[in-house]
N, C-alpha and C positions, 0 to 999 in steps of 0.2 A: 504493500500500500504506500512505501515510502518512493518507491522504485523513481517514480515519475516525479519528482519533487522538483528538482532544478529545471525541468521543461515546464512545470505548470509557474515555476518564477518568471520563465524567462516570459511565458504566455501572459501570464498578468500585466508584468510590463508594458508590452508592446499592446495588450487593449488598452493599458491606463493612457497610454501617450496616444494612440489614436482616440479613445473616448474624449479626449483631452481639445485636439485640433479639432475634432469632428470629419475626418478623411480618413481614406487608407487610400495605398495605392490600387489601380485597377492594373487586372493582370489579366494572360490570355486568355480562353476559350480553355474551361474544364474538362475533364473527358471521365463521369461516372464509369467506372467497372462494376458489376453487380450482378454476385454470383449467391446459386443457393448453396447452405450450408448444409454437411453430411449429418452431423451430430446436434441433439438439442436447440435446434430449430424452432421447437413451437412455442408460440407466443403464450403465455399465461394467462386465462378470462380475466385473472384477476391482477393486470399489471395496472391501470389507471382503477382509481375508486375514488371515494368522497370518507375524509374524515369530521364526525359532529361532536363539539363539544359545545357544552354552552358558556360560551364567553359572549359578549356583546349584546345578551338579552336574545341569546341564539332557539332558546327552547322558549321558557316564561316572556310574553312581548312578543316571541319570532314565529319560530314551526307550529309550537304548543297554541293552537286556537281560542283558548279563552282568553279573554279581556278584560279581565277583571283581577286586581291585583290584588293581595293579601284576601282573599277570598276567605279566609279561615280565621282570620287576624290571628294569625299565627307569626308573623312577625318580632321582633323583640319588642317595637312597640305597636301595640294591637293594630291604633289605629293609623298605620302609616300607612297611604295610598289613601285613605278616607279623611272626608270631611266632616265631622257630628253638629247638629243641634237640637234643643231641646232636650230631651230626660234621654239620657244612651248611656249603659253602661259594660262592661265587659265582665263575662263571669269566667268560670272554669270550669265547669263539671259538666261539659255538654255529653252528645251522644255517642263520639268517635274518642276512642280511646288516645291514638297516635295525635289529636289533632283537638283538645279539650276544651279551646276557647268559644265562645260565641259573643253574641251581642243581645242584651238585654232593651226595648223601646217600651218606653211607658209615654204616658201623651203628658204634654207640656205643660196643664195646670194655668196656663193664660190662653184664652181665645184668640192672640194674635199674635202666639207665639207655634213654631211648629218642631214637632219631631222627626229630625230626619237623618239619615246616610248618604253621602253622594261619596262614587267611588269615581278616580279619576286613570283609573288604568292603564297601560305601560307607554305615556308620553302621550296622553290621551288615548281615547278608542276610535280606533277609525272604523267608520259607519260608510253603507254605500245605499242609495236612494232606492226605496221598492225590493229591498232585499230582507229577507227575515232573520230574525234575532231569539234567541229561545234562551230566556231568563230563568233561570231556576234557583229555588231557596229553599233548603231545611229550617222547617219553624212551628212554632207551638204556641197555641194561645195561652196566655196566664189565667185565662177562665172559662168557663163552658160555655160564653160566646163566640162569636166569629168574630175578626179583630182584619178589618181590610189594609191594606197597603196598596200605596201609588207607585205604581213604578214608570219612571220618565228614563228616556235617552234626552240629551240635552245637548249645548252649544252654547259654551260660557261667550263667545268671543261674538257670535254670532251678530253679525248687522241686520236683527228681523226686531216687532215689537216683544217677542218669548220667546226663550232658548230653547223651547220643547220642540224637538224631530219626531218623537213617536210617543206613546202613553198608553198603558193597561192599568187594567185592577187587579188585585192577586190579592185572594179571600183565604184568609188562614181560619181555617173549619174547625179545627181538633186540637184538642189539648196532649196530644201525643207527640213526640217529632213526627213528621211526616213530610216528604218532599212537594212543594209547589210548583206551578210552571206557564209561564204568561209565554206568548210569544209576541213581538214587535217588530213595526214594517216602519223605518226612517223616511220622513217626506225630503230629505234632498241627505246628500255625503257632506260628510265630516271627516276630517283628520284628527279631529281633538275632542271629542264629544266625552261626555263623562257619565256614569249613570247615577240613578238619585233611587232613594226610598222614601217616602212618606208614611208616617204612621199614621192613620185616620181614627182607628178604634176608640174605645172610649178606657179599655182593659188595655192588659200589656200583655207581648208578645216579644217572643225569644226567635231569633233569626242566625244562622249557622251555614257556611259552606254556599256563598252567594257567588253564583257564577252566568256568565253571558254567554254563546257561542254562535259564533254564524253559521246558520243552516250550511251554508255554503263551504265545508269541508273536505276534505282528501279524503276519496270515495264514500262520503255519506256516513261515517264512523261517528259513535258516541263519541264524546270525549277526545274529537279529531285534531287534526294540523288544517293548518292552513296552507290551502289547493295550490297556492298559485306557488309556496314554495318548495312542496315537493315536485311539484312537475317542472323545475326548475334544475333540481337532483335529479329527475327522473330522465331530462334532456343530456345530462352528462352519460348519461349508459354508463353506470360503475360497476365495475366488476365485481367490487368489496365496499363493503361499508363498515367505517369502527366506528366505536361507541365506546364507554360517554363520554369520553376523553383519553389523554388530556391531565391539566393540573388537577380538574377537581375530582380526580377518583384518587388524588393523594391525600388531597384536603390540607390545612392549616396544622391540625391533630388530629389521631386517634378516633376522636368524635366525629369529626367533619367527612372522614373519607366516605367514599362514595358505597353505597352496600346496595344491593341488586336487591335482595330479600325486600326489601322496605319500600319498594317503588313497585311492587303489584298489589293486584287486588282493586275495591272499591277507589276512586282517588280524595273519594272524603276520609279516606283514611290513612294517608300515605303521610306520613309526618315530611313538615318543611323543615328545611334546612337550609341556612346560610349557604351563598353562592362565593368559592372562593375570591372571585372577582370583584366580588365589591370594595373590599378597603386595598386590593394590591397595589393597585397605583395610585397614589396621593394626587396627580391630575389628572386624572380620570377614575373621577371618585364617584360611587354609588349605593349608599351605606338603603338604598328599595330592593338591592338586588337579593333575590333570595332563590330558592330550587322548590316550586311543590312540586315536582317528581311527576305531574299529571304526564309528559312524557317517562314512558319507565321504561326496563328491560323485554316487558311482551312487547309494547309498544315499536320499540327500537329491532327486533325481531320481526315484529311483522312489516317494520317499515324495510329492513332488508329483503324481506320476499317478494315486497310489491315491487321494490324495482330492479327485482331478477338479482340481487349483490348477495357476496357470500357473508352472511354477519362475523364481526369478530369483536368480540365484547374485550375488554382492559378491565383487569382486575387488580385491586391492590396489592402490591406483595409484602404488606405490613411494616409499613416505611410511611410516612407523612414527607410534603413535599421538604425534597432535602437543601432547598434554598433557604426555607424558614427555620427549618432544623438547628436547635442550639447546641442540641446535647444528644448523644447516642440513645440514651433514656428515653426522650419522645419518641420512638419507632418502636414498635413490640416487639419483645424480645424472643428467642427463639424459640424457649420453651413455653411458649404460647401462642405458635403462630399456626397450631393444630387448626382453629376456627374459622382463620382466612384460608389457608389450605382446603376443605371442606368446603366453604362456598365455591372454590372453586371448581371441585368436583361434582356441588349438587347443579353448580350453572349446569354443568354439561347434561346431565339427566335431566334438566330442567328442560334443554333445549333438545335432547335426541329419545331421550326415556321413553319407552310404551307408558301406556295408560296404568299398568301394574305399579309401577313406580314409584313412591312419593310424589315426588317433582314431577315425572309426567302425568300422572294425574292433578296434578294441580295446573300445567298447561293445559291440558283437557276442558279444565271448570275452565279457565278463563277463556274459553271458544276456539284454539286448536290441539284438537287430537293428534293431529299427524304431527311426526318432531320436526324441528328446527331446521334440520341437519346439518348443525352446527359441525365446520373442521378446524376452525386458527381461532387460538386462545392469546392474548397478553397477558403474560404477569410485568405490573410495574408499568408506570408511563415513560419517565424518563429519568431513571434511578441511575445509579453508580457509586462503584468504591466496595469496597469488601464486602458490606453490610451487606449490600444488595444482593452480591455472588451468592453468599454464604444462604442467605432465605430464599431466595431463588431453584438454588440446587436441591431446596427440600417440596417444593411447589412439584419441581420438574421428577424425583421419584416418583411419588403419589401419584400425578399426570401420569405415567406412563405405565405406572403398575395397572390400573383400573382401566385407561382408555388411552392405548399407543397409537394409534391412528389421531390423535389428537396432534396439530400444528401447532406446537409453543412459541410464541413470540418473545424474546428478551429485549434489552435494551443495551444500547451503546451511548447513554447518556446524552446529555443537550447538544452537544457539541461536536460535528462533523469531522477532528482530528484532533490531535494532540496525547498526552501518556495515559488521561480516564480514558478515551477511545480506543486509545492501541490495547488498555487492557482488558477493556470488557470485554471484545473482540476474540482475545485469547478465550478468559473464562466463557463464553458464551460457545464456541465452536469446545473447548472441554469439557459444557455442561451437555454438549449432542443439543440444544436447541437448533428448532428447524431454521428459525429464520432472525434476524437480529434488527431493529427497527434504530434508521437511523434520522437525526431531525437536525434540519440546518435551516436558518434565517440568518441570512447572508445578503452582504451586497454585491454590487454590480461588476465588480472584477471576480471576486470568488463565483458567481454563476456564467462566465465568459469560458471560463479557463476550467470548466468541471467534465465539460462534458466525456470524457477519456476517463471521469473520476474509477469507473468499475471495468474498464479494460482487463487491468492487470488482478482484478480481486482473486482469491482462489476457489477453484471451483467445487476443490473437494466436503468446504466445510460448511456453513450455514447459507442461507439465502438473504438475500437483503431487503427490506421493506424501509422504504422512503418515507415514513409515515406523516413528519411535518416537512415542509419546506415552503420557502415564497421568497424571491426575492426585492429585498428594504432596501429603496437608494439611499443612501448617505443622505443627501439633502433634502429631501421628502419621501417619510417613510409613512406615501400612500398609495394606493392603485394607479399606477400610472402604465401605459404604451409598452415601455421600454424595457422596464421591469417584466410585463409578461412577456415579450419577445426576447430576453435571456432567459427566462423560465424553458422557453419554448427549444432555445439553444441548446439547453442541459440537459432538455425531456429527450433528445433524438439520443444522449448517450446510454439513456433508460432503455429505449428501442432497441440499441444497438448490443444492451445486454441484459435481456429478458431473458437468458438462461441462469444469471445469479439475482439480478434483482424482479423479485416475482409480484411485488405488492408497490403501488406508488401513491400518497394521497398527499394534496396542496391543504395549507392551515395558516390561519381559521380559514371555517366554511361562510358562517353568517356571521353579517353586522347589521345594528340598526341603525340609521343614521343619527338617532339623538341618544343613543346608548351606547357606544362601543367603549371599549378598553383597548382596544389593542387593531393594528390595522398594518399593513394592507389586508384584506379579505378580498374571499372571492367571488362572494353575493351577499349585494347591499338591499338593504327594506326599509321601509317605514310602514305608520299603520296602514297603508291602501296599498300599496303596489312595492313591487322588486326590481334591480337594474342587477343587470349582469356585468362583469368587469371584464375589460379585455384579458385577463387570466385566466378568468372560467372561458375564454373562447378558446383558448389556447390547450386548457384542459380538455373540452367538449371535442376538438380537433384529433385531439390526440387517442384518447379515450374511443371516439367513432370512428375509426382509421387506423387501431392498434394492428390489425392484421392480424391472421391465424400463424404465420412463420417469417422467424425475422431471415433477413436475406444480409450476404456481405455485401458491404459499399465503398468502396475506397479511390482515389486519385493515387496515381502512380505508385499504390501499394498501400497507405495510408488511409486510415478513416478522416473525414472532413471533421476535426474539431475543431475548427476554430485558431489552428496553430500556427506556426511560420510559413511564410507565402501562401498560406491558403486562403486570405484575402476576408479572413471575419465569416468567411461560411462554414457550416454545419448541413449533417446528413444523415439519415436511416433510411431504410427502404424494409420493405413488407411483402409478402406476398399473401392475398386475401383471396381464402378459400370460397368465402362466402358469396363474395361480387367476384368470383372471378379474373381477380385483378391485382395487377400492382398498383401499390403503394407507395410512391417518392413523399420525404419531407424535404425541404431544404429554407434554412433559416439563413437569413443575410444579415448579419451586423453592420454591413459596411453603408456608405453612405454613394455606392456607386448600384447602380444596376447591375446584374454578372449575366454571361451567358455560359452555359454547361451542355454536352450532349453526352451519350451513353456508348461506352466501346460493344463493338461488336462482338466481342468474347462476352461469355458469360448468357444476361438471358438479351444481349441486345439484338440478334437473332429472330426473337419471339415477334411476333404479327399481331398486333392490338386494332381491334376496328373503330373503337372510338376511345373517349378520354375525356377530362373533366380536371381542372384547376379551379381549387381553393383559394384566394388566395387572403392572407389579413397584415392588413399593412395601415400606417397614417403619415402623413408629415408632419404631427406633429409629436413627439419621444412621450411628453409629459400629460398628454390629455387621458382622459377615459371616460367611460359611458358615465351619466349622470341622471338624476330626476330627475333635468328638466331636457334630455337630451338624452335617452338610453339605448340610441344608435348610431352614437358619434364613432366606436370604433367596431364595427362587425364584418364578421367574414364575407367576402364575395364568392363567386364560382361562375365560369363557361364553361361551355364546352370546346373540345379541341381534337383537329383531324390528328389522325393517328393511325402510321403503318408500321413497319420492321420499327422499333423499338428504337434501333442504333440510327435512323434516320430523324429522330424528334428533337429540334431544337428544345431546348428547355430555359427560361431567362426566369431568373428572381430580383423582384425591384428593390428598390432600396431600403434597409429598416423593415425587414417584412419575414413573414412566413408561407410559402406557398408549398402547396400537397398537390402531386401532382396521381389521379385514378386514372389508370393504364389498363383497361378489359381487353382480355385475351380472344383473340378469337377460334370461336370456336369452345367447345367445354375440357 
């Protein structure tokens, strides 16, 4: 892994000095060779996928469709996200064990005074005109009357004479819990709408687990996501999908880490928890952020099936995040780490178990019987140092005693090289894990100069899984052009070795616009709509064009990295069982047009009848899609004649990505 080290110095250089002038030299007419390979050739379904953690208000606010925040006022202070007046009090002893708070409304004792709750929901609620809304509340009269309640959608900002969009009655009947249910239809959209309760009765009434959801959810599911951004995931075709992370399956402490057990079942009963994200960065602070889990473990499983992705859940390896870590003492110690070992093993019965099972009867209750068929496991997000080896290699027995067909993910720490890297590396290939996950947030010279990164890996010992990476300019660490078009530079050295690296996922997934912590990402939201980033086209690209067998591609012997005289371009090529077709990538750094054509050895030979270029490109480096503009940078495509292979001009414009579909003729 050291081999290439003075090549990839001398490579950094010369992009930092051309990034620098903004030129390279132009050089002659390329000549592709591109031959198939005898050995481990086939692509991996699962080389591009989508990693989800909830940072940026990713689950609660994003995917997770309800709109209603501290719904349980289970928050540290009950009533944060709420506004009270009149007689409102908070008890404890409601009807959900995990989740014991409610709210007490007694009527206000003055005629011109009122009792009320208005919830203002994750940076408002956004509301869409003639669309319905399904209100629900756990509640109980304090007397053997009926105790009515107003429920309003609203629009504080609103330039009308009343901020009310919609309004029902909801008649609380019983002096029992029992759940209620208005539905509401908004007469125009809102970005910022809030919702409100009135108490009307004359008696008091206890209200518990108040939630909103728009009809309009990702396949008509109880307790759904929101449509527009799985089928946003659903566009990227991922191979793999991880889950829930990431930092917060380390948690702060012991208490905080993430536990799978506790996010099934009813979600009025799923206890909240603090979202590590909220106090990490002192400017980008959000002490609202919290986890109701109402995304859980089924959840995230059945959202891997819907979009065909192999699940792979992260589990803690009983270690709390090791940034925050003061003392060896905070992380459990070994002879106690029997209990996370066991979740680990009931995950897997959970997800593959027959009905007989424990755990697969309890997937059964929760409505699927058939398993998961769960194969790649993580222990650990992004551990390192003894500790981690040492409770790992006890993970990694038990795994393999009970269920060896199980794919163990380890870790190679936060950081893409240096003596933690070189060692995990070791222990991880000594532990026999299958695959080792590596995570790099890098800038703009380290993803120039990478793409050759997995050339020299070896081949004999684990696999590699990409699992975070995005490239952060130095000077604006945001979604920009550029940024994804080195992304895109790097992806073709993934292509070019999908026989050791089998798993690849960009991080984060989601951000909200008025919530994030941490950025660039790859798909931005607010409450009404989504914008794609020229990253996720770059993903989406790569990910829909993986091809079934990667192919050799080289310039006079040489893969196209990006290196001396090869003029800032990059290469993979594919051969696609599916369409019939070859596969060219070719990504241009340089600031000149290039022209390239394909030697006749190899498959330049082959006879294509038609053809089809991608291509995504901008003038300008720093822009990207935006609110109010979220097709400022998108892919194009024509079509293109196409005979013998070795006769096709091929030209890549400046600053760009083009893919070029080569259909063979004939089957």
């Amino acid at each position: 892994m050291k081999s290439n080290l003075i090549l990839k110095v001398i490579k950094c250089f010369t992009f930092c000095m051309f990034w620098a002038l903004g030129v390279v030299t132009y050089a002659d007419n390329k000549c592709l060779t591109i031959q198939r390979i005898e050995r481990n050739s086939t692509v991996p379904e699962t080389l591009y996928g989508v990693f989800f953690e909830d940072i940026n208000f990713a689950a609660d606010g994003g995917l997770y469709a309800e709109l209603i925040k501290n719904r349980s006022f289970e928050f540290d202070d009950p009533f944060m996200g709420w506004k009270i007046s009149g007689n409102v009090s908070v008890r404890s002893d409601g009807p959900f064990k995990s989740n014991p708070h409610y709210v007490r409304l007694l009527p206000a004792n003055n005629k011109w005074r009122r009792t009320s709750l208005q919830n203002e929901g994750f940076c408002g609620i956004g509301l869409k005109k003639d669309s319905l809304y399904h209100f629900s509340v756990w509640a109980r009269s304090l007397s053997e009357e009926s105790q009515n309640l107003l429920i309003e959608l609203g629009e504080s900002d609103a330039d009308t004479w009343g901020q009310v969009v919609a309004s029902a009655q909801c008649e609380v009947s019983s002096s029992e819990w029992e759940k209620y249910s208005v539905t509401l239809i908004p007469n125009r959209t809102c970005e910022h709408a809030f919702l409100r309760i009135f108490h009307q009765g004359k008696g008091g009434v206890d209200l518990e687990h108040v939630s909103l959801f728009p009809e309009d959810v990702w396949k008509h599911r109880k307790n759904g996501m929101r449509r527009d951004l799985v089928e946003a995931l659903a566009e990227l075709k991922p191979g793999v999908f991880r889950f829930p992370g990431g930092c917060i399956v380390e948690g702060t402490d012991l208490t905080t880490r993430y536990q799978w057990k506790r996010t099934l079942g009813p979600v009025e009963d799923r206890p909240v928890m603090e979202n590590r994200w909220h106090f990490t960065f002192q400017h980008r602070y959000y002490p609202d952020y919290y986890q109701s889990h109402g995304i859980g473990f089924y959840e995230f499983f059945q959202l891997s099936e819907d979009l065909e992705a192999e699940p792979l859940p992260v589990l803690n390896a009983g270690l709390i995040c090791q940034y925050m870590a003061e003392d060896i003492s905070q992380h459990a110690p070994l002879d106690s780490l029997q209990s996370y070992i066991q979740d680990a093993l009931d995950l897997i019965e959970f997800a593959n178990g027959d009905t007989l099972t424990y755990w697969g009867k309890k997937r059964a209750e929760l409505g699927h019987p058939l398993p998961f068929r769960l194969k790649y496991l993580g222990i650990g997000n992004e551990q390192w140092g003894p500790e981690y080896v040492e409770r790992l290699s006890l993970f990694v027995k038990s795994i393999r005693e009970k269920y060896p067909d199980i794919i163990i993910i380890g870790s190679s720490g936060p950081k893409p090289d240096g003596a933690d890297f070189d060692f995990l590396w070791k222990k991880m290939n000594e532990l026999k894990v299958d695959c080792v996950d590596e995570h790099f947030y890098k800038d703009e010279e380290w993803f120039a100069s990478q793409a050759d990164r997995y050339d020299n890996y070896n081949r004999n010992g684990a696999k590699v899984f990409a699992g975070e990476y995005a490239c952060h300019c130095r000077l604006d660490e945001r979604n920009r052009f550029d940024a994804a078009l080195l992304e895109a530079a790097f992806m073709t050295g993934i292509d070019r070795n999908s026989d050791i690296v089998s798993m690849a996922t960009y991080a984060p997934l989601f951000a909200h616009y008025k919530a994030w912590q941490w950025r660039p990402d790859l798909i931005w939201f607010d409450n009404l709509d989504v914008v794609r980033s020229a990253s996720f086209y770059v993903q989406k690209l790569f990910s829909c064009y993986k091809g079934t067998e990667r192919l050799d591609i080289t310039v006079e012997g040489l893969p196209l990295v990006g290196g001396l005289g090869q003029d800032s371009l990059y290469a993979s090529a594919v051969w696609d069982a599916h369409r019939n077709a070859y596969i060219l990538k070719l990504v241009n750094l340089s600031r000149n047009d290039q022209c390239l054509s394909i030697a006749e050895s190899g498959i330049g030979k082959e006879l294509c009848d038609r053809g089809e270029v991608i291509e995504f490109g901008t003038t300008c480096d720093s822009i990207d899609n935006r609110r109010d503009n979220n097709m400022l940078v998108v892919p194009k495509s024509y079509p293109i004649k196409v005979g013998s292979l070795h006769t096709l001009p091929l030209s890549v414009k400046s600053r760009s990505l083009s893919i070029y579909i080569l259909y063979r003729k004939g089957k």
